[in-house]
C-alpha positions in Angstrom: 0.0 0.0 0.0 2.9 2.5 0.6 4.4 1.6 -2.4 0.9 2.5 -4.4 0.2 5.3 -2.3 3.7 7.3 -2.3 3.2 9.7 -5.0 -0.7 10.5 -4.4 -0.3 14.3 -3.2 3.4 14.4 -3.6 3.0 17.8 -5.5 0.9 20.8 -4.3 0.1 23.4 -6.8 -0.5 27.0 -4.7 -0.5 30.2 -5.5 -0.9 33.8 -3.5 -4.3 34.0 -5.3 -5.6 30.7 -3.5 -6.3 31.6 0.0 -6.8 35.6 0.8 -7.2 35.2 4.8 -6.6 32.6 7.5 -9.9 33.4 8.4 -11.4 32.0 5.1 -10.8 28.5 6.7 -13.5 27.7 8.2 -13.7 23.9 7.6 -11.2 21.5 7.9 -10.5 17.8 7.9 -7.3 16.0 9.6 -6.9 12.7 8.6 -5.2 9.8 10.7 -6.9 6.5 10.6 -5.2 4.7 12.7 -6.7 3.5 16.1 -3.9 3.4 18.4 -4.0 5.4 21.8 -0.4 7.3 21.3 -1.2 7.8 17.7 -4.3 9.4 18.1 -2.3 11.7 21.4 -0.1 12.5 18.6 -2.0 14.3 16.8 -3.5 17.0 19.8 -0.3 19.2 19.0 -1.9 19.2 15.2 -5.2 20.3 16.4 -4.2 22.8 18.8 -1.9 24.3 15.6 -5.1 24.5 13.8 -6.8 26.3 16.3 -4.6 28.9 17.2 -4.1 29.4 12.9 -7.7 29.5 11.9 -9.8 30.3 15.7 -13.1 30.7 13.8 -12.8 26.9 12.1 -14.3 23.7 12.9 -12.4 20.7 12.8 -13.2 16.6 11.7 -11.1 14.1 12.7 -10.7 10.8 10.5 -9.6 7.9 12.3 -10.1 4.3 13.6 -11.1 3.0 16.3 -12.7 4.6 19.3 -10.1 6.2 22.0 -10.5 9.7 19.3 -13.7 11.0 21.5 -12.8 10.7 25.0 -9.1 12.4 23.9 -10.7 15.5 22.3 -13.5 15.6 24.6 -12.8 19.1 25.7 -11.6 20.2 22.4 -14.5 22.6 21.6 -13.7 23.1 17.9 -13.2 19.5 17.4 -17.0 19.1 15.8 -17.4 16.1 14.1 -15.3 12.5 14.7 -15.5 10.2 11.8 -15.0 7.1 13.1 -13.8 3.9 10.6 -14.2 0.2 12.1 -11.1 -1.5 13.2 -12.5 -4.5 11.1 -13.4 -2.9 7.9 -14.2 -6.3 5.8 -16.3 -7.4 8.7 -18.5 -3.7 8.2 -18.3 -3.2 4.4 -21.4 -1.2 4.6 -20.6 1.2 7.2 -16.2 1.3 5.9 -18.0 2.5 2.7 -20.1 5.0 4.3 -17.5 6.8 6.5 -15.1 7.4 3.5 -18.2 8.9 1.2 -18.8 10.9 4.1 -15.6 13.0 3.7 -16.5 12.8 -0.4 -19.5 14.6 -0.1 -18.5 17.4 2.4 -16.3 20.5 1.4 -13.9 21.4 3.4 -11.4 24.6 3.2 -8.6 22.2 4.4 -7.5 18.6 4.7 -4.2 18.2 6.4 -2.5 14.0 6.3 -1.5 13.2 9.9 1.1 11.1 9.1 3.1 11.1 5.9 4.1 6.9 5.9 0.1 6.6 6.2 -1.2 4.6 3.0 -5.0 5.2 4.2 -4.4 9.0 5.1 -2.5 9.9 1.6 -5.6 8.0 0.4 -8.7 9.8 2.2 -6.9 13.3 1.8 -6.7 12.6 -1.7 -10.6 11.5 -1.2 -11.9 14.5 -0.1 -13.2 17.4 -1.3 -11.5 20.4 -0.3 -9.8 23.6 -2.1 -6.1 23.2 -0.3 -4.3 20.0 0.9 -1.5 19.1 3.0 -0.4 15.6 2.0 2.7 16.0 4.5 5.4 15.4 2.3 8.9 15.7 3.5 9.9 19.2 2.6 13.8 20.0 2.4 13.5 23.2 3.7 11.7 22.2 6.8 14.2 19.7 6.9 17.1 22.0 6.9 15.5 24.6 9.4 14.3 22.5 11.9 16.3 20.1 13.8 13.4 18.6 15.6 11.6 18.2 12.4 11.0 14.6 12.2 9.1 14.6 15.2 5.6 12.7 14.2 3.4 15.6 16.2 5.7 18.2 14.7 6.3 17.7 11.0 2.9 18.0 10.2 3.0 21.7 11.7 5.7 22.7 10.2 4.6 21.5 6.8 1.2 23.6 7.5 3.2 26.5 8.4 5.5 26.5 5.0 2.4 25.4 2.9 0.5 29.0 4.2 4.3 30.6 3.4 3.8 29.7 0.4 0.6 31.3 0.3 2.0 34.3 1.6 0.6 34.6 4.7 3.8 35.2 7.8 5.7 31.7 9.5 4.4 31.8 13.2 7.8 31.7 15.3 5.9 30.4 18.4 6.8 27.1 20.1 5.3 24.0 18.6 2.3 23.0 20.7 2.7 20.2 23.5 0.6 16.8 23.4 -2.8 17.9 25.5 -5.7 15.7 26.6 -7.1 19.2 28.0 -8.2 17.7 31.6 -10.8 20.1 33.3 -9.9 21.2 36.7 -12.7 18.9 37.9 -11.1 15.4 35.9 -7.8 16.7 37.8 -9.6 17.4 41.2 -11.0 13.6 41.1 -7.8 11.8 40.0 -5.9 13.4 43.2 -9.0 11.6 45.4 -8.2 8.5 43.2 -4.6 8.7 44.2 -5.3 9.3 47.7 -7.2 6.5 47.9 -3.9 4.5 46.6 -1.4 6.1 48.8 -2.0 8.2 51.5 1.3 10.3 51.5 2.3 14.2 51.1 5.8 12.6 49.2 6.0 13.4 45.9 4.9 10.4 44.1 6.5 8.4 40.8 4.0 6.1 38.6 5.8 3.6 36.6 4.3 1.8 33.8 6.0 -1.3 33.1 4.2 -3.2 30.2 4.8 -2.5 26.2 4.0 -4.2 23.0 6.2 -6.0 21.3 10.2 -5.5 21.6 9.4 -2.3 23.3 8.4 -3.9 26.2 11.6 -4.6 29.0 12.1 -8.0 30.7 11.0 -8.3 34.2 14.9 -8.1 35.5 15.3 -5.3 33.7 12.6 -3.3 35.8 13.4 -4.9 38.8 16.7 -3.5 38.5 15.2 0.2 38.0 12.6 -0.3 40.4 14.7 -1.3 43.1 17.0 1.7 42.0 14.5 4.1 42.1 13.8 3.1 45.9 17.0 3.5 46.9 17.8 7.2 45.0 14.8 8.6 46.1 13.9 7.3 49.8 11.6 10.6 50.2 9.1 9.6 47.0 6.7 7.4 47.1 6.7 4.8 43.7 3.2 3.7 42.3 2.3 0.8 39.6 -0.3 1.7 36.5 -1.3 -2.0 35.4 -2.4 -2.4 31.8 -5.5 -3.8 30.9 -3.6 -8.1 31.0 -3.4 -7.0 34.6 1.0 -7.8 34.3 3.2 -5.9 36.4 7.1 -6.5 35.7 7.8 -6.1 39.3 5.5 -8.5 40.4 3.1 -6.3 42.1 5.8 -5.0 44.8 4.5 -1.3 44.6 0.6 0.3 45.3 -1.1 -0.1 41.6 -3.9 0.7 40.1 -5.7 0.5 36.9 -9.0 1.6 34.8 -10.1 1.3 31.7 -10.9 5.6 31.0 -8.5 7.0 29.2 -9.2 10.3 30.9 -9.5 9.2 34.5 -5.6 7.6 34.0 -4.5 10.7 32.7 -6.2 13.1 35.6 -4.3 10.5 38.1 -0.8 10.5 36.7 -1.4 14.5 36.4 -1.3 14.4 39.8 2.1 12.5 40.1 5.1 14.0 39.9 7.1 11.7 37.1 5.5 9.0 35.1 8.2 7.0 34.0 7.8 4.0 31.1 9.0 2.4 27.9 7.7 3.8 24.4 3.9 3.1 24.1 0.5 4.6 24.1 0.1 5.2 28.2 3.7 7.1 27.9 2.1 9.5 25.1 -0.9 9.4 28.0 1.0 10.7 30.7 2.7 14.1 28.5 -0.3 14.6 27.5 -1.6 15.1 30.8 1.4 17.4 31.1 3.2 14.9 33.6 6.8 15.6 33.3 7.7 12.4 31.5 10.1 9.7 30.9 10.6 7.7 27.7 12.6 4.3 27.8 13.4 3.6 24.0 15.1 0.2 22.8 14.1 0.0 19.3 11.9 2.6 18.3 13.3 6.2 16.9 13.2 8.7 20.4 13.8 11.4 17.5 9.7 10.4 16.3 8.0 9.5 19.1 9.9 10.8 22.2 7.9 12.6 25.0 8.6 16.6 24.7 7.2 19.6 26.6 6.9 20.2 30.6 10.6 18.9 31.5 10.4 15.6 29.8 12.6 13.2 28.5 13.5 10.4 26.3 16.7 7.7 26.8 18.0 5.5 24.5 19.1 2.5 27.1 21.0 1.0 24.7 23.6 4.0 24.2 23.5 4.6 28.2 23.5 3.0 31.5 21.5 3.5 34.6 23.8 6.1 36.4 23.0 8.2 32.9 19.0 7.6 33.9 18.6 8.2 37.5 21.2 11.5 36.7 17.7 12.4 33.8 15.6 11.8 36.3 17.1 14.2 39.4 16.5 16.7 36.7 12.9 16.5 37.1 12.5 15.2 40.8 15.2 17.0 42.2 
């Protein structure tokens, strides 16, 4: 599918005659349809850009799956969620439907997620709209930023040279942060779930010790940190978020806890003051709650999908030992 879908949208025809104001976009379409948790966190850095570019739009999301509505729950401009089945053969019908849906609407704008994504080159391509994004990788992003290849940031900065091109100015403000946008109420509960955990005024660390895949660390491994951690910081308090298999790679040793809302997980670690984990979904969670974060990468690319924003972090264990990790982590506790 990559291979078919490469050169659909490769090349953008603009002109200063195509778009008079930002405030001309009114409707626009982000496409992503792909229905894992961190992937969809990914992309609230892309919204928020939108927002603050065009205030007076109204946004669709295309994805899979269903995590997309309790993420942008609070994301008032966020209007309509277009939702494909994770089984698509098994829902023909209703696969068919959704993708007609964004052929039959006109949108100002249609911005591609992801770049490497065969089914968002496809639906941008699909829909109806007067300017498209297709995310292509531009040399002169490439060459100005050094963080480009970040998968929340590259599709900013490829919206903020496509409008160059338009003619309109290059924002030089920071690229947003991943944001679940917790209400002070979600925030005020998940400190009463923590309490209820621990009683403690210590500050308090929240490991999360599963992954998918190679991602995940052996049970030694996180012994080995877990029993480091006690011993650095005797004055914090260490808590356990289980994943839904209910496993814990420290055999239960620390308080745990664990629900199935994305949102009440994210108003508890907000409350914490490190969540620390490998590379997966719940670590996108956590800086998104705007938890000071740290990353544990093995095999995936920390330059992609590292944790950025609020003080946090991302090691590569295989280019450093533990004396590098605990002196990362007095950066934030210390």
């Amino acid at each position: 599918m990559r291979i078919l879908t490469k050169n659909i949208g490769s090349s953008q025809n603009t002109s200063k005659s195509d778009l008079k104001h930002l405030s001309d976009i009114k409707k626009v379409l982000v496409c992503r349809p792909n229905q894992r948790l961190g992937n969809q966190l990914l992309l609230t850095p892309l919204i928020q850009e939108l927002i603050n570019t065009f205030p007076n739009c109204k946004i669709d999301l295309f994805v899979k799956g269903g995590v997309a509505h309790p993420i942008f729950k609070n994301y008032e401009q966020v209007d309509t969620i277009i939702v494909l089945p994770r089984k698509p053969f098994s829902h023909l019908l209703d696969y068919g439907w959704r993708w007609f849906k964004i052929k039959n609407k006109h949108y100002d704008l249609v911005v591609n997620g992801d770049k490497n994504s065969s089914s968002g080159r496809l639906s941008t391509e699909c829909a109806h709209a007067t300017h498209k994004v297709f995310g292509d990788v531009i040399e002169e992003v490439r060459n100005t930023y050094s963080d480009h290849a970040h998968i929340s940031k590259y599709p900013i900065y490829n919206l903020r040279y496509y409008l160059a091109q338009l003619g309109f100015p290059n924002p030089s403000r920071e690229v947003p942060v991943l944001d679940i946008k917790l209400s002070v109420s979600e925030i005020a509960e998940g400190k009463k779930i923590l309490e209820r955990i621990v009683k403690t005024d210590k500050k308090i660390i929240c490991i999360y010790t599963n992954a998918t895949g190679n991602k995940c660390y052996s049970e030694t491994w996180w012994h080995a940190l877990y029993n480091r951690l006690k011993i650095e910081y005797p004055d914090c308090y260490i808590i356990e978020m289980l994943p839904i298999e209910n496993i814990s790679k420290i055999n239960f040793k620390a308080p745990h806890f664990y629900s199935e809302d994305i949102r009440q997980m994210a108003s508890v670690i907000r409350n914490t003051a490190v969540f620390i984990s490998a590379d997966n979904g719940v670590m996108h969670l956590a800086s998104a709650s705007l938890t000071p974060t740290v990353g544990f990468f093995s095999t995936t690319n920390p330059d992609i999908y590292k944790p950025y924003g609020n003080g946090s972090i991302a090691i590569h264990t295989a280019q450093t030992n533990m004396d590098e990790w605990i002196r990362e982590i007095d950066s934030i506790i210390k």
